[in-house]
Structure formats: C-alpha cells, structure tokens
N, C-alpha and C positions, 0 to 999 in steps of 0.2 A: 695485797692488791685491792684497788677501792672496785667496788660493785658499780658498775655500769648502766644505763639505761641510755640503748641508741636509736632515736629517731622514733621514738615510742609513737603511735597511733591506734587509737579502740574506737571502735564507734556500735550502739545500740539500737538493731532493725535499721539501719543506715543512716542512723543520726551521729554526726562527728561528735565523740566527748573528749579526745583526747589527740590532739594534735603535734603530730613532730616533738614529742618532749628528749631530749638529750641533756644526762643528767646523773653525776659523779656522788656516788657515798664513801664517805672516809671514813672506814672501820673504826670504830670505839666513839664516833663524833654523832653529835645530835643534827640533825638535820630537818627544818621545821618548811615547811610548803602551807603559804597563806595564799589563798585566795576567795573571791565569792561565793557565796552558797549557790550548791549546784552547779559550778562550773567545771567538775570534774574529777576531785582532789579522791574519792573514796575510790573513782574506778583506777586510778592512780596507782593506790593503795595496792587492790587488784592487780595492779598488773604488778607491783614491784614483787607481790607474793607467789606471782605465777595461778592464782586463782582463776582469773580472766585471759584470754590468749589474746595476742595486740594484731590490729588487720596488717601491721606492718614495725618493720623496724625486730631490734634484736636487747634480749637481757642478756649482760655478761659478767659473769663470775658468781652467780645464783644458785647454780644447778646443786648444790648440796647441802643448802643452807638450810635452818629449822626458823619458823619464824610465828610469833607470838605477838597476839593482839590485845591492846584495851580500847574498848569503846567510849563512848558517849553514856550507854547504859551500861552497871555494871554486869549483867547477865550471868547472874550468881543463880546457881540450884538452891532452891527453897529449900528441899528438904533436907540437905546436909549443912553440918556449921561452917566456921570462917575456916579451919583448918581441911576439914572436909572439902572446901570448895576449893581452893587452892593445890591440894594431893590430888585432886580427881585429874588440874591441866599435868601433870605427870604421869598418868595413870600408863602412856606409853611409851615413858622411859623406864619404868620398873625391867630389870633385868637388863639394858642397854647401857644404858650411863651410870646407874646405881641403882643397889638395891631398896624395899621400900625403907627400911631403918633410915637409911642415907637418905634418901627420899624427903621424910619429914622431919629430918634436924636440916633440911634445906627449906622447907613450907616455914616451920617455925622461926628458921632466922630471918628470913624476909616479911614476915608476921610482925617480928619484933622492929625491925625497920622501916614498917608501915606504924608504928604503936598503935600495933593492933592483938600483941600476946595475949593482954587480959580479958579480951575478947575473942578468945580463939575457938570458944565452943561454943558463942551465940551463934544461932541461924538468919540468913536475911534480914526477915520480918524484926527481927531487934536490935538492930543496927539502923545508924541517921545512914542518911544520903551519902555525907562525906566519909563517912567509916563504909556502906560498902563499895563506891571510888576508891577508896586506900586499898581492900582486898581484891578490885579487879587488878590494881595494878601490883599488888605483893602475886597474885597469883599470874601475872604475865612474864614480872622477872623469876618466878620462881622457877622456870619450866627456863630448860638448857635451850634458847631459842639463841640463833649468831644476830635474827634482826629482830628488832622491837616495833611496830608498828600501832599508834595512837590515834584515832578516827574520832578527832571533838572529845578527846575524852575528858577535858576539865570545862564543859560547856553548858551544860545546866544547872550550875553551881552561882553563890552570888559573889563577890569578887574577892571578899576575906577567904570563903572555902579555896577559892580557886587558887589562890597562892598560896593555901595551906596546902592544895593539894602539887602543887606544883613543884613546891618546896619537898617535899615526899617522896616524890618523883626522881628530883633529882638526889636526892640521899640515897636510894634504891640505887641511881644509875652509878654514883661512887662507890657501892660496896660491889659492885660488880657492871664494869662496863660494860653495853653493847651499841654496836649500830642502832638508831634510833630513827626511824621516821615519822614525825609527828604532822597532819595535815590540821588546820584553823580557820578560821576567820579573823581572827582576833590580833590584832597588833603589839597589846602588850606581852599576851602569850609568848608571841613568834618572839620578839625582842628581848623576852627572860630567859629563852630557853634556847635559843638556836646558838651553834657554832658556826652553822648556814643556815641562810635563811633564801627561800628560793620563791618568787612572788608568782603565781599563775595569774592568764587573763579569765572572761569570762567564758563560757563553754563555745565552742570547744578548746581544751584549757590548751594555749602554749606558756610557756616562758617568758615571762615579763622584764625580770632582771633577777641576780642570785647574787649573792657578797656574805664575806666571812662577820660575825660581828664580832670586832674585837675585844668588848669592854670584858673586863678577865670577873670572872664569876664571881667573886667575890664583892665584886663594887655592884654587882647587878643588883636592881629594884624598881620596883613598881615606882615610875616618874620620879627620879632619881636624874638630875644632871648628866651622870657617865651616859645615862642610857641614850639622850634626846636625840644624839644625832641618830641612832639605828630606829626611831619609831618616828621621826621624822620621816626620813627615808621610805621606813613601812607604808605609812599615812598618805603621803606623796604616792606612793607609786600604787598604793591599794585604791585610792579613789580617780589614779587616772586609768585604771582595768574594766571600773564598774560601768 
C-alpha cells in the first residue's frame, strides 16, 4: 500500500508554511520534492515523519512506520569513531530487530558500502567533509528505518562531492531498498535521483506539478542527453514558482 499524505496543511504562530499538499509514496521508490528555500520542504519532512502535527488534513498508512534521517550536516558524535557512530542510530533496536553482534555486521556492511571500512575507527575530526556525508548516510540506512528521509543532504558539497555522494547513496539504496524522501533546491539533484519528482511553490508550499522520470538509471548523468527533457521540465517549472 503506497503512504499517503491528504490535504496536508501546517502553519507556524499562524503563518501558512504548508498548504493543501496531497501526495502518494510508492514503497521502495525515491521520491525527491524541489523547491525554493524556505518555502516549506523541511516542515514537509515534519509532517511526513509525524514530528509536527498538520492544522489540517490526514497521513495514511504511517502509523507504524520507523523512520530515519540525513541531513544537510552530518551530526556525527565527536567522541565516538565512524563505527561507533553509526551503532549508537541502532542503539534502540538492540534486542528488537537484533541482537548487537547482528547489529554491527549490519553498521559494518553498510560502512563498506559507503567505502568507508578502512576508516571505521577514525572519529569525526579525521575525516573530510565527504567521508563524514557518506557515514551520516551509512548510518541512516544502517538503522531498520521503512522511510528514509534526506533534508539538503548533498548540499554543501561542491558538484564532483556531490555526485560522489549521490552515487553512494544510491549504492546503499540498492543493497537495501527503502521509501526515500529527499527534499532540494537543486535541479540536477532532483533529476539524478527521483523516480518522482514532485515541484512545490513558494511558502506556503503547494503542489506545483509531480511526474514519474523515466530515464532508467543507468543512462542517468549529470547533463547527459537522456536526462534534458526531465531538468528541463525541473528548470521550467522551478523558476516559474519563484
């Protein structure tokens, strides 16, 4: 059954941020929401997570879900290494989903899938920028989460990191699917990565337009022919929002 969001509306000290959104997840697909900064995509977030409660409207088929974030920073604990940091987002499945043994031949294989093994006992401070990006997101799919949810998280990077990291991302998402909501600014982002791509306006955010991209993974790249019609489309309809 796809995850629902009907007729969504939030607003903050009664300022509108999030307007009438109705709006379909298809289990195992990536599903990427561009719009302007500040127009409301993190409370978005919020509400898909149940974080935030909507002044109106209803989420269906949520109520059991586990759900798992990467940011923009990777908000790593200083004082534990990459392995460490990654076992602690599990620290409240110990004893529910598996034990810790199971636990960290799980942190470890998704280490690996970041190639981030040989770095599994550095701590923060000795790691670049784009190696601790690769262990917030080893540590998001590591944890039994049904949705994944991404807030700018390839967005302080400069455009080689950013499709390294993006590339990483979705190697993680093939070794184990999940629902995926990523929110951007960014066109060629939304256009690498979405199976949807769903355009908001500016605050208070509705619904701009939404469409499957069909160009099949493999042909996908950074200003690549296949891609032009789908960041076209983006480009078009993201600068008639602003």
């Amino acid at each position: 059954m796809d995850y629902e969001l009907r007729s969504l509306s939030a607003s903050y000290d009664g300022l509108p941020v999030v307007d009438g959104v109705s709006l379909s997840l298809v289990p195992e697909s990536i599903t990427v929401i561009l719009g302007p900064s500040g127009c409301g995509k993190t409370t978005l977030l919020n509400l898909i997570a149940g974080l935030k409660a909507p002044d109106s409207g209803e989420r269906v088929g949520f109520d059991r879900c586990r759900f798992s974030y990467a940011f923009q920073e990777a908000r790593l604990l200083p004082w534990l290494d990459c392995r460490e940091n990654a076992a602690f987002a599990l620290s409240g499945a110990f004893g529910k989903d598996f034990g810790r043994d199971e636990a960290l031949a799980r942190v470890d294989r998704f280490l690996e899938a970041a190639g981030l093994s040989e770095a599994s006992t550095r701590k923060p401070s000795e790691l670049s920028g784009g190696m601790r990006q690769r262990l917030s997101l080893a540590r998001a799919f590591a944890y039994p989460s049904d949705i994944l949810l991404l807030d700018e998280a390839f967005r302080a990077v400069d455009l080689r990191m950013k499709l390294e990291l993006m590339n990483v991302f979705l190697s993680l998402w093939r070794a184990e699917s999940r629902t995926v909501v990523c929110v951007t600014h960014d066109v060629e982002e939304a256009a690498y990565l979405a199976d949807r791509a769903v355009v908001l306006s500016p605050r208070p955010a509705r619904i701009v337009d939404s469409f499957s991209v069909r160009v099949p993974r493999g042909e996908r790249a950074l200003g690549a022919d296949a891609m032009r019609e789908a960041e076209s489309r983006l480009y078009k309809l993201a600068l008639a929002s602003d």
